[in-house]
SEVEXKOL-264199 format. One line per field, with one value per residue (C-alpha): chain; x, z, y negated; residue number from 1. Coordinates in steps of 0.5 Angstrom, whole numbers, always signed. Each point is the difference from the previous one (the first is absolute). Example, Ala and Ser with C-alpha at 12.3 -4.5 7.8 and 13.67 -1.06 7.14 Angstrom:
# residues 2
mol <- [A,A]
px <- [+25,+2]
pz <- [+16,-2]
py <- [+9,-7]
seq <- [1,2]
# end
This chain:
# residues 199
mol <- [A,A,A,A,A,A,A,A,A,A,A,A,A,A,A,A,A,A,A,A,A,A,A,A,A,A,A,A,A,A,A,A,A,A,A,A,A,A,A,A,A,A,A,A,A,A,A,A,A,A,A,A,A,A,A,A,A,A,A,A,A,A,A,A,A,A,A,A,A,A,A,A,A,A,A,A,A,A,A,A,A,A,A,A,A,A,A,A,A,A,A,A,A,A,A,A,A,A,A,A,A,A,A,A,A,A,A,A,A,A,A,A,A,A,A,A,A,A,A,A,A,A,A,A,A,A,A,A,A,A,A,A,A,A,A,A,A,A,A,A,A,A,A,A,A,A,A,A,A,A,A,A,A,A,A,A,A,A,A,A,A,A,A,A,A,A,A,A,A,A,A,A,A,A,A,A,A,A,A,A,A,A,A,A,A,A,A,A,A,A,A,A,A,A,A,A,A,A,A]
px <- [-72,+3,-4,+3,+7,-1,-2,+6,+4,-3,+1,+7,+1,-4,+5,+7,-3,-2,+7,+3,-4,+2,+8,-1,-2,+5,+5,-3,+0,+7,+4,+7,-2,-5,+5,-5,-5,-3,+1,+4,-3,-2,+7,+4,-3,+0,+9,+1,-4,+4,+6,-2,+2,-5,+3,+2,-4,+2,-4,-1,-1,-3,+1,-4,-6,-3,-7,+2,+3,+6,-4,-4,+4,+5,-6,-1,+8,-2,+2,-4,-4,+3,+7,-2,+0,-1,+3,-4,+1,-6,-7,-5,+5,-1,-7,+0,+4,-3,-7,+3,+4,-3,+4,+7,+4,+0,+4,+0,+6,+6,+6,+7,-5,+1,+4,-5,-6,+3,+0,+6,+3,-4,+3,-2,+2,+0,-2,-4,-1,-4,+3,+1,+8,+2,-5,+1,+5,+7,+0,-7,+3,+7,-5,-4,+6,+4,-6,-1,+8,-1,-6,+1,+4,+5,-2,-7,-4,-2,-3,+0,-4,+2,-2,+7,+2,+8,+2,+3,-3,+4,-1,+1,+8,+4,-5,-5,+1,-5,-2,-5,-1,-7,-3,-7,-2,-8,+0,-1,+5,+4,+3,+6,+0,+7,+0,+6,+3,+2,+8]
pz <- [+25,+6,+1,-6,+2,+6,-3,-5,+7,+2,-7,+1,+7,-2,-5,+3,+5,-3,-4,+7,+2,-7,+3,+6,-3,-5,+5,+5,-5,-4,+6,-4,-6,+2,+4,+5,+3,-1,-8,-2,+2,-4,+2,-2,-5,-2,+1,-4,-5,-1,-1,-7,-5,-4,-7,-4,-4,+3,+4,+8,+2,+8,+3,+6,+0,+5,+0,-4,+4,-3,-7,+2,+1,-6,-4,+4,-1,-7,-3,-5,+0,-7,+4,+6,+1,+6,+2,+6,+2,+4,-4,+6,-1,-7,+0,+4,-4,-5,+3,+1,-6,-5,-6,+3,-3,+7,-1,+5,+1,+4,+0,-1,-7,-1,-7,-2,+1,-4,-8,-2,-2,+5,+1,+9,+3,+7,+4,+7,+4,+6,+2,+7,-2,+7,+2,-8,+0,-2,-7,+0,+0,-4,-6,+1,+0,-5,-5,+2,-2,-6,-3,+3,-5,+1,+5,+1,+7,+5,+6,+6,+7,+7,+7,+2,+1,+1,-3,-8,-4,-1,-8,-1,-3,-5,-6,+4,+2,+7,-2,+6,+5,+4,+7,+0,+7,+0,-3,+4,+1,-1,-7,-5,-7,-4,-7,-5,-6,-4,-2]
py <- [-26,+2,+5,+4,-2,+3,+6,+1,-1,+6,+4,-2,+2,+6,+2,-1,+4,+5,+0,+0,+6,+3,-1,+2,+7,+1,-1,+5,+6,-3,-4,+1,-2,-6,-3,-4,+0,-7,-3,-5,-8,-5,-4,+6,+2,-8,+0,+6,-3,-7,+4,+2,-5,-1,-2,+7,+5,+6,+4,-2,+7,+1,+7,+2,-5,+3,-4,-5,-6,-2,+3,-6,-6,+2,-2,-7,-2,+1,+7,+1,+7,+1,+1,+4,+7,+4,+6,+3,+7,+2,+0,-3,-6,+1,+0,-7,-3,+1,-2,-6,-3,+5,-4,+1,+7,+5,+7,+5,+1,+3,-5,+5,+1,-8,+2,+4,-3,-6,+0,+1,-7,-4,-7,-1,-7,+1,+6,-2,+5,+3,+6,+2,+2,+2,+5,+4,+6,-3,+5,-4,-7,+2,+2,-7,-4,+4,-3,-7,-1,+4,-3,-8,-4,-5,-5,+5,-3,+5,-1,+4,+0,+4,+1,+0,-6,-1,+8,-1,+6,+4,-1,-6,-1,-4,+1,-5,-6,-3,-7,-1,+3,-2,+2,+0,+0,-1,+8,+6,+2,-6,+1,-1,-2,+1,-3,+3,-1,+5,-1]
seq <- [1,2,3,4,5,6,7,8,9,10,11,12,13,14,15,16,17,18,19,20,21,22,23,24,25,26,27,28,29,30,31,32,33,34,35,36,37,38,39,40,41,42,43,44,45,46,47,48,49,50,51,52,53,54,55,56,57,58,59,60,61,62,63,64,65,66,67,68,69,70,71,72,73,74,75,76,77,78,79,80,81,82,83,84,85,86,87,88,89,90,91,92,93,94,95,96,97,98,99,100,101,102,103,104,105,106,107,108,109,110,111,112,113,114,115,116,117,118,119,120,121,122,123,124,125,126,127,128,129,130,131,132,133,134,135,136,137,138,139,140,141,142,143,144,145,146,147,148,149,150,151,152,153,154,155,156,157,158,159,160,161,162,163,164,165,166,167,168,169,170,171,172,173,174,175,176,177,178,179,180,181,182,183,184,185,186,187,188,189,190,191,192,193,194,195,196,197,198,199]
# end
């Protein structure tokens, strides 16, 4: 018994590392649209994931899941495989997220696409995103954040994290109210998670 519990141990660790690794590449060949050289930890990942309320039937809709941090800790808060969809720009990142939660919906995707990309009519409760916001061009961001108020309903909960700890975004206004705001300070870098209720 102990011996197999120490080898799954190991499995694990060989897995986390070797996502790990996989970051570390992507960041090196596309450092502006990955955002870090290190992914999301398990105790960020776990913030952003409580931010989500778990009542409703709409979609939960994750953008930039990178090797599937916070993918994984959405599912052990209790959002249903059902109502998760993952956007995700690069195919390596793709390809791994699907390795590991093959029954979870993963489109390739580019977020200023994000409109089209949803079926017309799609009903999304909250958007919990990973996207490195401040590194994008500002078009880039503009076009982003012109869909989440578009497509976010009355009361729609998005959740956002960045490395810049006392700057606003500049996209930020009156059509999303910050409900929380959470410093995650066992992250590398240090980090700040904003939770934000559309108007």
């Amino acid at each position: 018994m102990n011996l197999f519990r120490k080898r799954k141990s190991k499995e694990s660790f060989i897995s986390i590392a070797s996502r790990n690794a996989l970051f570390v590449c992507e960041f090196v060949r596309y450092p502006f649209t990955v955002g870090s050289v290190c992914p999301s930890s398990a105790r960020l990942a776990r913030m952003m994931a409580k931010q989500v309320p778990l009542n409703g039937s709409g979609l939960i809709v994750e953008l930039g899941a990178g090797t599937g941090a916070v993918t994984s800790a959405l599912l052990k808060h209790g959002i249903s495989v059902e109502r998760l969809l993952i956007i995700e720009q690069s195919q390596t990142f793709v390809n791994c997220l699907c390795r590991l939660h093959p029954t979870i919906k993963v489109i390739c995707g580019d977020a200023t696409n994000l409109g089209n990309i949803l079926p017309k009519g799609t009903k999304i409760d909250a958007i919990i995103s990973s996207l490195p916001l401040r590194s994008l061009p500002s078009a880039k961001v503009s076009c982003i954040t012109d869909q989440w108020r578009e497509l976010l309903p009355s009361n729609g909960i998005l959740v956002q994290f960045t490395y810049n700890l006392w700057k606003p975004a500049s996209w930020q206004n009156s059509e999303f109210d910050e409900k929380r705001r959470q410093y995650i300070w066992r992250n590398i870098p240090p980090a700040c998670i904003t939770t934000h209720a559309k108007r």
